[in-house]
N, CA, C and O atoms as a CHARMM CRD file, in Angstrom:
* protein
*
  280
    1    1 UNK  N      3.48900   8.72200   6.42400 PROA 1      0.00000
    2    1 UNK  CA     2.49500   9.15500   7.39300 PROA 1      0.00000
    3    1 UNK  C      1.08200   9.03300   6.83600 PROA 1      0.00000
    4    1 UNK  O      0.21100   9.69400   7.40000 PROA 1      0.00000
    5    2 UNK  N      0.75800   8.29100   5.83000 PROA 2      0.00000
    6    2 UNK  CA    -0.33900   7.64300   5.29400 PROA 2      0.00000
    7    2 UNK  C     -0.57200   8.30000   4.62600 PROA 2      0.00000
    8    2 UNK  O     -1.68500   8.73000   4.92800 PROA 2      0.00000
    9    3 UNK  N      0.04700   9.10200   3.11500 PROA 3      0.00000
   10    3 UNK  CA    -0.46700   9.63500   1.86700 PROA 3      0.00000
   11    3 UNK  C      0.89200   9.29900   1.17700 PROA 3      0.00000
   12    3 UNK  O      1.90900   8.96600   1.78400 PROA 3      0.00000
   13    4 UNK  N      0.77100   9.43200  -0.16900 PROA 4      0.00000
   14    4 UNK  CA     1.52200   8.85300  -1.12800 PROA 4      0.00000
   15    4 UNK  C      2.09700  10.18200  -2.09900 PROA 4      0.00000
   16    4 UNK  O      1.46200  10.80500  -2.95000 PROA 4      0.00000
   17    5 UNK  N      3.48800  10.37400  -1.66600 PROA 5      0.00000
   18    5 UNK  CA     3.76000  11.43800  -2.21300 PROA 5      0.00000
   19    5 UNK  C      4.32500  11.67200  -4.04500 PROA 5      0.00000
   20    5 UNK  O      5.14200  11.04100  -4.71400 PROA 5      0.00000
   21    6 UNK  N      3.38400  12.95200  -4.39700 PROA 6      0.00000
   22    6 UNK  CA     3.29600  12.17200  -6.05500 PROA 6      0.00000
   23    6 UNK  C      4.79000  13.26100  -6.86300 PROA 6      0.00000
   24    6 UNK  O      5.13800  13.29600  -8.04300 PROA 6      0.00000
   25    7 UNK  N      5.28400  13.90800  -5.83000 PROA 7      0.00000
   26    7 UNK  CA     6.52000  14.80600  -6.03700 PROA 7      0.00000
   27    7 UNK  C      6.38500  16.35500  -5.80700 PROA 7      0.00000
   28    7 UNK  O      5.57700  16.94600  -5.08900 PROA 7      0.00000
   29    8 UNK  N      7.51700  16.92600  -6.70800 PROA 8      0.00000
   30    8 UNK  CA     7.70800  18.58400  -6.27600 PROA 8      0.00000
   31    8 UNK  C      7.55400  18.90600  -7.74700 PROA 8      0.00000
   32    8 UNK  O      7.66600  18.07400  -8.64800 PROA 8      0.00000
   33    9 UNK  N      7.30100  20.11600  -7.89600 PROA 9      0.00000
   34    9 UNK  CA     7.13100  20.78200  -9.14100 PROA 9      0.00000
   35    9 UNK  C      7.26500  21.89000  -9.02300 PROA 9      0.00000
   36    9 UNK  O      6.98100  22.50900  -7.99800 PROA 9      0.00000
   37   10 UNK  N      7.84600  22.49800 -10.31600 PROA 10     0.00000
   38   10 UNK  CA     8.29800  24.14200 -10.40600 PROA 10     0.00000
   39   10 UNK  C      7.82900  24.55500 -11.67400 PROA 10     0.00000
   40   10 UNK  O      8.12300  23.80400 -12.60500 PROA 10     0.00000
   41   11 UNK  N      7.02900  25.78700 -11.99300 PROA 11     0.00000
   42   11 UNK  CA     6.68000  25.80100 -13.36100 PROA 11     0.00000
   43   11 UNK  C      7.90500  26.30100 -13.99800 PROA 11     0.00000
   44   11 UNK  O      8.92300  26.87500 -13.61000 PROA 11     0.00000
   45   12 UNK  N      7.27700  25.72700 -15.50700 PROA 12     0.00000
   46   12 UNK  CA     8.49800  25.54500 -16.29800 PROA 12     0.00000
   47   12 UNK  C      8.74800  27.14200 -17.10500 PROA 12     0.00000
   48   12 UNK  O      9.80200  27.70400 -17.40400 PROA 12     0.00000
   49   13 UNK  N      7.39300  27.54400 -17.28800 PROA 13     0.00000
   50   13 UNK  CA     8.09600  29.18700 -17.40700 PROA 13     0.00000
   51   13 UNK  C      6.75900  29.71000 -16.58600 PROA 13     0.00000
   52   13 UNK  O      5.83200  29.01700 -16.16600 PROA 13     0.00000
   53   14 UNK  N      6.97700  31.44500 -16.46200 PROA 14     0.00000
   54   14 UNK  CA     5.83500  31.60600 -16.32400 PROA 14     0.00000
   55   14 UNK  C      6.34200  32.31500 -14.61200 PROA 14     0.00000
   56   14 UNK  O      7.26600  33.12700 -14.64700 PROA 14     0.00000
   57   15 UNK  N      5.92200  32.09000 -13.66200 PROA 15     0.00000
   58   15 UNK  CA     5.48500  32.91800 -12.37100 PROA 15     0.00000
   59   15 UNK  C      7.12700  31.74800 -11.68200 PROA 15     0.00000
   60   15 UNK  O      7.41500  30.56600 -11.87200 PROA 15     0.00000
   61   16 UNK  N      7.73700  32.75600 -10.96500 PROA 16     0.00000
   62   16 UNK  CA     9.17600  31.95200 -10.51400 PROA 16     0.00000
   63   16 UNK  C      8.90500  31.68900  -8.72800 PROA 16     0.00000
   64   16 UNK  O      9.64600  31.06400  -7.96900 PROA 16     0.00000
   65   17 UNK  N      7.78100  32.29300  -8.43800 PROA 17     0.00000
   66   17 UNK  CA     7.94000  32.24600  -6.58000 PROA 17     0.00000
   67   17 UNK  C      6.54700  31.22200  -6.14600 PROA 17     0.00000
   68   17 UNK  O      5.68200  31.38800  -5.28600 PROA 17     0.00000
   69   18 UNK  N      6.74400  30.21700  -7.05500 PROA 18     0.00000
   70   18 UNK  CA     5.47900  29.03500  -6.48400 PROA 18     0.00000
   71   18 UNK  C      5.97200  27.60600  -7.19700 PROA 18     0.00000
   72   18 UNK  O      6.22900  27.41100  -8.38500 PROA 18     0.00000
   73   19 UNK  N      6.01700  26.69400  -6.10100 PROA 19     0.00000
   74   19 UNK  CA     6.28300  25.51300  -6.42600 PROA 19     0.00000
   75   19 UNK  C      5.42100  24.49100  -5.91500 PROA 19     0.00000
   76   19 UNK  O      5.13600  24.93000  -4.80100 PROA 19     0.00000
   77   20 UNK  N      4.86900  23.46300  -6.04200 PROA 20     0.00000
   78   20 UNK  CA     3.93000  22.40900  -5.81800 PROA 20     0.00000
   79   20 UNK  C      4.69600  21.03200  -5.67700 PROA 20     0.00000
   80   20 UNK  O      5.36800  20.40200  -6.49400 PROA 20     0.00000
   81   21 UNK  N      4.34000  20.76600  -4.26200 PROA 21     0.00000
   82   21 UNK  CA     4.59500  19.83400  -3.55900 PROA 21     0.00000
   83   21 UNK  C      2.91000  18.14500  -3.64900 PROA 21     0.00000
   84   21 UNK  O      2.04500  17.92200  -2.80100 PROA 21     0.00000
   85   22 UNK  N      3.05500  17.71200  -4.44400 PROA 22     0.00000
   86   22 UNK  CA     2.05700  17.13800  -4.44100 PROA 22     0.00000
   87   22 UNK  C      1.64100  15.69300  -3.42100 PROA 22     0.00000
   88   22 UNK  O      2.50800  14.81900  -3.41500 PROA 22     0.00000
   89   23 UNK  N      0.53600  15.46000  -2.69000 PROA 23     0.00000
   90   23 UNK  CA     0.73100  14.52200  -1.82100 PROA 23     0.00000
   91   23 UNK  C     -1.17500  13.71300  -2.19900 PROA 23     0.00000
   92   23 UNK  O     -2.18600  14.37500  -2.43200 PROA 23     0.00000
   93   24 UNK  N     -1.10200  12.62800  -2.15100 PROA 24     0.00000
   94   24 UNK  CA    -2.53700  12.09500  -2.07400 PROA 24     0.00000
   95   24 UNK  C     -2.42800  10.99500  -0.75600 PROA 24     0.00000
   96   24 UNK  O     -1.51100  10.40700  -0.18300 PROA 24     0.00000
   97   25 UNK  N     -3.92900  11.07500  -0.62600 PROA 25     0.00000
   98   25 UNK  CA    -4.47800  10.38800   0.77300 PROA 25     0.00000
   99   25 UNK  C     -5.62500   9.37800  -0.19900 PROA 25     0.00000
  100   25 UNK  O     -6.06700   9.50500  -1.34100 PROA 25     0.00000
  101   26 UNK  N     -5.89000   8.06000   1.18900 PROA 26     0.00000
  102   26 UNK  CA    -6.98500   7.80200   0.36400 PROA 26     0.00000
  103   26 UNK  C     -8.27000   8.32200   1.35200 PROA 26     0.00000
  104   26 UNK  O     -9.27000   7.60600   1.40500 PROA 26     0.00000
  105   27 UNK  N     -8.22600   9.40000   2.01600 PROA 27     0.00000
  106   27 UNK  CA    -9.68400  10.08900   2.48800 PROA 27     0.00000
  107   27 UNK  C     -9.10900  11.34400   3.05600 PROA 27     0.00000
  108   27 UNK  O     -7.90000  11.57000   3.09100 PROA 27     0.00000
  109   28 UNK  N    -10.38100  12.44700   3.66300 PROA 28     0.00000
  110   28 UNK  CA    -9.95800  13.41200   4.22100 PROA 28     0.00000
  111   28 UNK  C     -9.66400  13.05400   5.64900 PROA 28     0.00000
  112   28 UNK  O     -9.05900  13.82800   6.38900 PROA 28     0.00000
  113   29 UNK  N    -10.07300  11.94100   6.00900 PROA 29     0.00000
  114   29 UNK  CA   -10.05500  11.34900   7.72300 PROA 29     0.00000
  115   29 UNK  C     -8.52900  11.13500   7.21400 PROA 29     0.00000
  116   29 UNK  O     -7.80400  11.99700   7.71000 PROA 29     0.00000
  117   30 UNK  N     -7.90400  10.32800   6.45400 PROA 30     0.00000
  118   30 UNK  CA    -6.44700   9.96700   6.42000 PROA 30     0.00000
  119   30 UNK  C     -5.42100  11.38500   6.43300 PROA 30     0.00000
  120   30 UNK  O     -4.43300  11.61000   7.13200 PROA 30     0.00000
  121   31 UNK  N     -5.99800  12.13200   5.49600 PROA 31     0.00000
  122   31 UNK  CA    -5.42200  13.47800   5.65500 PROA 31     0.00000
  123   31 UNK  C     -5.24900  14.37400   7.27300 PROA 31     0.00000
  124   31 UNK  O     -4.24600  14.76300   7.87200 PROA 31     0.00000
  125   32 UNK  N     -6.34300  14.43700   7.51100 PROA 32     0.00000
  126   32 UNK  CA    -6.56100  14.89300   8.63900 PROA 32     0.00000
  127   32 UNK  C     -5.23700  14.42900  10.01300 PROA 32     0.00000
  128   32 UNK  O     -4.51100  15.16600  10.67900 PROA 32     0.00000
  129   33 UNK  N     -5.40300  12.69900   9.99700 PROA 33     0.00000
  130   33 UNK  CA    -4.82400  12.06300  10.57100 PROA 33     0.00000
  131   33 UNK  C     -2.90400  12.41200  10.25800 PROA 33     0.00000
  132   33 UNK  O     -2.08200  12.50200  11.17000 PROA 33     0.00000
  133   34 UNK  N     -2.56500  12.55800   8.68700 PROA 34     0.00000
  134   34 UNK  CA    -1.23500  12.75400   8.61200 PROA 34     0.00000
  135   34 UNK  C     -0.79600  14.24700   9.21400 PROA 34     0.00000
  136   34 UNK  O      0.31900  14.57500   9.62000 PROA 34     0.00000
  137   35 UNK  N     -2.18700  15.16800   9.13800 PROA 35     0.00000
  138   35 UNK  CA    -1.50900  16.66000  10.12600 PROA 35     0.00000
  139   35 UNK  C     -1.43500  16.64900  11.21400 PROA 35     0.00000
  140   35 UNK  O     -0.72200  17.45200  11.81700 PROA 35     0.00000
  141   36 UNK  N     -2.43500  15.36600  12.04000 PROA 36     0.00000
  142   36 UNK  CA    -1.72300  15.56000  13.57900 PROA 36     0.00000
  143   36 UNK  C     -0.14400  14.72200  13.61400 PROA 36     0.00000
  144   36 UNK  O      0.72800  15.18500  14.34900 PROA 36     0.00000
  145   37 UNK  N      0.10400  13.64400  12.88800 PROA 37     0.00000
  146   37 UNK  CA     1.17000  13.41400  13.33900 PROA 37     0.00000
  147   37 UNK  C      2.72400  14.06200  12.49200 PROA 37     0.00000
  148   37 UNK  O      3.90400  13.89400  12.80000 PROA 37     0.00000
  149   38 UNK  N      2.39800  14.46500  11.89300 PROA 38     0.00000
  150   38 UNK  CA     3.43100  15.66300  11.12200 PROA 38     0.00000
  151   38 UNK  C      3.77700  16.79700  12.08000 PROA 38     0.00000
  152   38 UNK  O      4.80700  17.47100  12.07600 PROA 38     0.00000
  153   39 UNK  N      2.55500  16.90300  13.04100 PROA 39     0.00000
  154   39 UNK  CA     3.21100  18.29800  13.94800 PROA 39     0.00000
  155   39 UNK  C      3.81400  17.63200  15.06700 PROA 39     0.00000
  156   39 UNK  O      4.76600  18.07800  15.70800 PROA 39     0.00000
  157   40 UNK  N      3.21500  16.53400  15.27800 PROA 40     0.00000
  158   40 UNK  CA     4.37200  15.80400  16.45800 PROA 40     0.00000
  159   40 UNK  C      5.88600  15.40100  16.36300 PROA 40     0.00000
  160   40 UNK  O      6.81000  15.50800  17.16900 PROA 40     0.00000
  161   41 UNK  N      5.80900  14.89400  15.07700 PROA 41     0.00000
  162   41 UNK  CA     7.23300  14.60100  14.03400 PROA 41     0.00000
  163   41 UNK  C      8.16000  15.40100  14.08500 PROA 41     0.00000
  164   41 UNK  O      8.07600  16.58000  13.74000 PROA 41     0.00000
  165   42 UNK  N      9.41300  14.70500  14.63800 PROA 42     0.00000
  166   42 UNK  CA    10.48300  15.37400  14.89300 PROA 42     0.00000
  167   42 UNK  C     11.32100  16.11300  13.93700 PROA 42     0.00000
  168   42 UNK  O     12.02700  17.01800  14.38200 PROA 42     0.00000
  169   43 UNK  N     11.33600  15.81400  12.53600 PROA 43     0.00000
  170   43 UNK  CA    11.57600  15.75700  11.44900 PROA 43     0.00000
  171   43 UNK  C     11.32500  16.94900  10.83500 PROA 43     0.00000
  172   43 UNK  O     11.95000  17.84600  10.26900 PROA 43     0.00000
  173   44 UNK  N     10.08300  16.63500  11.16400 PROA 44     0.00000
  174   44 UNK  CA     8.82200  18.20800  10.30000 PROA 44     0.00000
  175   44 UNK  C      8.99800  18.53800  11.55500 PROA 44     0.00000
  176   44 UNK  O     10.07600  19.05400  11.25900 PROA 44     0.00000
  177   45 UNK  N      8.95800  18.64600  12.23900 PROA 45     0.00000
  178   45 UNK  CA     9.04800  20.11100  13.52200 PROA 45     0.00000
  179   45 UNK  C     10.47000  21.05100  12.57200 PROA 45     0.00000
  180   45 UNK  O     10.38600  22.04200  11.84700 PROA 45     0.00000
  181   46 UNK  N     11.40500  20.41100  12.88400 PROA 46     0.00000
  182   46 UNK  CA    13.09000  20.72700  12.72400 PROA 46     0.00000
  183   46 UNK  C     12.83300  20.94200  11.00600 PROA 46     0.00000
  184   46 UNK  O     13.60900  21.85300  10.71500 PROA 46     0.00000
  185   47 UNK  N     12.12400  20.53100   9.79000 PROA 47     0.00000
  186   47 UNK  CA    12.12700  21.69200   8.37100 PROA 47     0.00000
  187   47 UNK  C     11.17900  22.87100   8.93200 PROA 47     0.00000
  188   47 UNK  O     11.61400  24.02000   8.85500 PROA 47     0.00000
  189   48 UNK  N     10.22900  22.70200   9.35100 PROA 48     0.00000
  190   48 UNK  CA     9.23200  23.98000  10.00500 PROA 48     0.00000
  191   48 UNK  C      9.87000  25.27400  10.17600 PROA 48     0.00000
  192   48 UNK  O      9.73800  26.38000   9.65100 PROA 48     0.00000
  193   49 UNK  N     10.84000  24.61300  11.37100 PROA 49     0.00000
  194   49 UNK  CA    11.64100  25.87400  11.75800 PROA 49     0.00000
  195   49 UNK  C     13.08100  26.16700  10.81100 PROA 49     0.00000
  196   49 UNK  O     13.90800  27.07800  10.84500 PROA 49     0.00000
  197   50 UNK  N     12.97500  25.21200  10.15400 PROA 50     0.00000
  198   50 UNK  CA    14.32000  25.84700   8.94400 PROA 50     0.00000
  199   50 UNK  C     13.57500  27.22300   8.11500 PROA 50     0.00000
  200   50 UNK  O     14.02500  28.36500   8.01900 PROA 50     0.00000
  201   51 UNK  N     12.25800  26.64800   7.56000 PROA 51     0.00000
  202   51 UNK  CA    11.40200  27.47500   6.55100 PROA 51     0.00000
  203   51 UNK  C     10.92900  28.73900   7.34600 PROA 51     0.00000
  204   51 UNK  O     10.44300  29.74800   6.83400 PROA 51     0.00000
  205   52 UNK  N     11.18800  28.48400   8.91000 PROA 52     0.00000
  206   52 UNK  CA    10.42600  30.21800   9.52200 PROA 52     0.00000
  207   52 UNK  C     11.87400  31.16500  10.00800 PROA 52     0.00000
  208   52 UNK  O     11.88900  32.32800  10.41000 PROA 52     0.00000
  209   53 UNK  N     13.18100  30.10900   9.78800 PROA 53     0.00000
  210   53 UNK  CA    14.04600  30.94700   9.95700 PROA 53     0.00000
  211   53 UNK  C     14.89400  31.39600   8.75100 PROA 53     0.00000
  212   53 UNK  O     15.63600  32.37800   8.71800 PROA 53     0.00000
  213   54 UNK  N     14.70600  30.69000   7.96700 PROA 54     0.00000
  214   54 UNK  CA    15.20900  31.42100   6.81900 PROA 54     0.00000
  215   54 UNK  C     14.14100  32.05600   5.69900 PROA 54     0.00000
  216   54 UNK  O     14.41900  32.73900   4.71300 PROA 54     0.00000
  217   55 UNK  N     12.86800  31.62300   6.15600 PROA 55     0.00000
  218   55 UNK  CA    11.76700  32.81500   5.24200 PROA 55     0.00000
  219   55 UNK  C     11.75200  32.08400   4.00400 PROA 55     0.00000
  220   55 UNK  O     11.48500  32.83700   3.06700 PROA 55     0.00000
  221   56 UNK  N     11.97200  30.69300   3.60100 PROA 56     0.00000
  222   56 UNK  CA    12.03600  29.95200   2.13200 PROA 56     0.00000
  223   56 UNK  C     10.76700  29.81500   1.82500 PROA 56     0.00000
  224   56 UNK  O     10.37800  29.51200   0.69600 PROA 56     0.00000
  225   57 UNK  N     10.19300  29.98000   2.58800 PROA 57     0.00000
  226   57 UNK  CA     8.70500  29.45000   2.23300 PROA 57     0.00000
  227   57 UNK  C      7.77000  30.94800   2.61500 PROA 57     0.00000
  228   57 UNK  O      7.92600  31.46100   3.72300 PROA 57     0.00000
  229   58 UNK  N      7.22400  31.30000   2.03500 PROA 58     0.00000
  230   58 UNK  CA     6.47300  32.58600   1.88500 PROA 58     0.00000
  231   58 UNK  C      4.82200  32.33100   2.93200 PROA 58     0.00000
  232   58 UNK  O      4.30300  32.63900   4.00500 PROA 58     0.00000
  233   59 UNK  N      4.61100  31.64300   1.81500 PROA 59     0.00000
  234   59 UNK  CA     2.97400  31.13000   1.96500 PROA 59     0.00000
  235   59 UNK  C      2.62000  29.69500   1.51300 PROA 59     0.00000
  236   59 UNK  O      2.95000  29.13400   0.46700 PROA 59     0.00000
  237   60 UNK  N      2.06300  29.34600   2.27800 PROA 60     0.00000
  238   60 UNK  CA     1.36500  28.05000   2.12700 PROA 60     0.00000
  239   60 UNK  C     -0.13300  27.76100   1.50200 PROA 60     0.00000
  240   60 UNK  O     -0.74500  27.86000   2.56600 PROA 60     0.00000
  241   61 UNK  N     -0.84300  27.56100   0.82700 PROA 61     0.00000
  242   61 UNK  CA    -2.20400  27.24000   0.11300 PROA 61     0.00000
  243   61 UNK  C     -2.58100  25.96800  -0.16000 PROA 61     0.00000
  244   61 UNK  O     -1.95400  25.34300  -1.01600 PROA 61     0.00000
  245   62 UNK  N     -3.58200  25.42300   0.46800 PROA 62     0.00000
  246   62 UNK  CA    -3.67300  24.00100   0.40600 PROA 62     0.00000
  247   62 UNK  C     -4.83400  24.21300  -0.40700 PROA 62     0.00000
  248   62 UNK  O     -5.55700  25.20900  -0.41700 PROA 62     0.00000
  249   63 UNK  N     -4.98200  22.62300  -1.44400 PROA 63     0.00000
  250   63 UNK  CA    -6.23900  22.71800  -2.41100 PROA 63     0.00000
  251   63 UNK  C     -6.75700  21.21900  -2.30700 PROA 63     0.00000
  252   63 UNK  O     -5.86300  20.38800  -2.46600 PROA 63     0.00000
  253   64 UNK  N     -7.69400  20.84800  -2.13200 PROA 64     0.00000
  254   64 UNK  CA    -8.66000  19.58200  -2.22900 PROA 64     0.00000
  255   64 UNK  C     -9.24200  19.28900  -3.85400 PROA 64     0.00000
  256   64 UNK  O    -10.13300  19.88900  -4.45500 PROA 64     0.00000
  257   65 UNK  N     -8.46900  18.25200  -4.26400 PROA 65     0.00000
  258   65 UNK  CA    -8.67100  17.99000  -5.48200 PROA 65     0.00000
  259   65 UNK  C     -8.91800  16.20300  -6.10000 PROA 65     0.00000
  260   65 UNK  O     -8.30500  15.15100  -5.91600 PROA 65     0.00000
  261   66 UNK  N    -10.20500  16.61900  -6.92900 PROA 66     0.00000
  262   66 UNK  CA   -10.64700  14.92900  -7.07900 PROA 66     0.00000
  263   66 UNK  C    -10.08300  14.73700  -8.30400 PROA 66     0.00000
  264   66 UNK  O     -9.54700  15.62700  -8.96400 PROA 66     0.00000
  265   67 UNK  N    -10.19200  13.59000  -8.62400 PROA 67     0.00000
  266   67 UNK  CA    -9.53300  13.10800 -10.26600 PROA 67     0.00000
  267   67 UNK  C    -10.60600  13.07900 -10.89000 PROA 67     0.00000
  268   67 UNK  O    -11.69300  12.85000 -10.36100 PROA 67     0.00000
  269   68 UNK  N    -10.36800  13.38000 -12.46200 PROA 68     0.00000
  270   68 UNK  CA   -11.23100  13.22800 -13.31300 PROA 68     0.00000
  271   68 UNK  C    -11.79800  11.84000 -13.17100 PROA 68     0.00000
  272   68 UNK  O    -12.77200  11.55400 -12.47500 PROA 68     0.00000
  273   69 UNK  N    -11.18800  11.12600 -13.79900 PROA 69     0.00000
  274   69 UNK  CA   -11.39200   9.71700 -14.21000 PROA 69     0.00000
  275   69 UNK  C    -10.92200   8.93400 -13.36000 PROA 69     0.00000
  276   69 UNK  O     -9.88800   9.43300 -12.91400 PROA 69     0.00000
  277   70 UNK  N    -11.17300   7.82300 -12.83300 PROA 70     0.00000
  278   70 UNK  CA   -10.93400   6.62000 -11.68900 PROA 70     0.00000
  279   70 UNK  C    -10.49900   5.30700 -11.75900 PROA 70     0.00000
  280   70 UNK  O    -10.41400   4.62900 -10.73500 PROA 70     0.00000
């Protein structure tokens, strides 16, 4: 849906109820663009409602992050 997914992550010790799902775009217009069609998506509709009926997912926190070096 036009970002490049860079994987899942769980820390390795340390805090047990947060995991990182990592995804890059190449703009915030591309980003923008993959949340309207993710909510149309039949796919992600049907995990949505897995995660609000079984409560797996707590909270969500999104972060905007540039790279050091290019």
């Amino acid at each position: 849906m036009g970002g490049t997914h860079q994987g899942y992550f769980l820390p390795h010790e340390g805090a047990n109820n947060i995991a990182y799902a990592l995804f890059t775009f190449p703009s915030l217009a591309a980003y923008e663009e993959y949340r309207v069609k993710m909510a149309l998506d039949a796919e992600c509709q049907e995990a949505y409602k897995f995660a609000e009926e079984t409560k797996c997912i707590l909270s969500y926190k999104r972060s905007f992050m540039r790279p050091i070096f290019e």
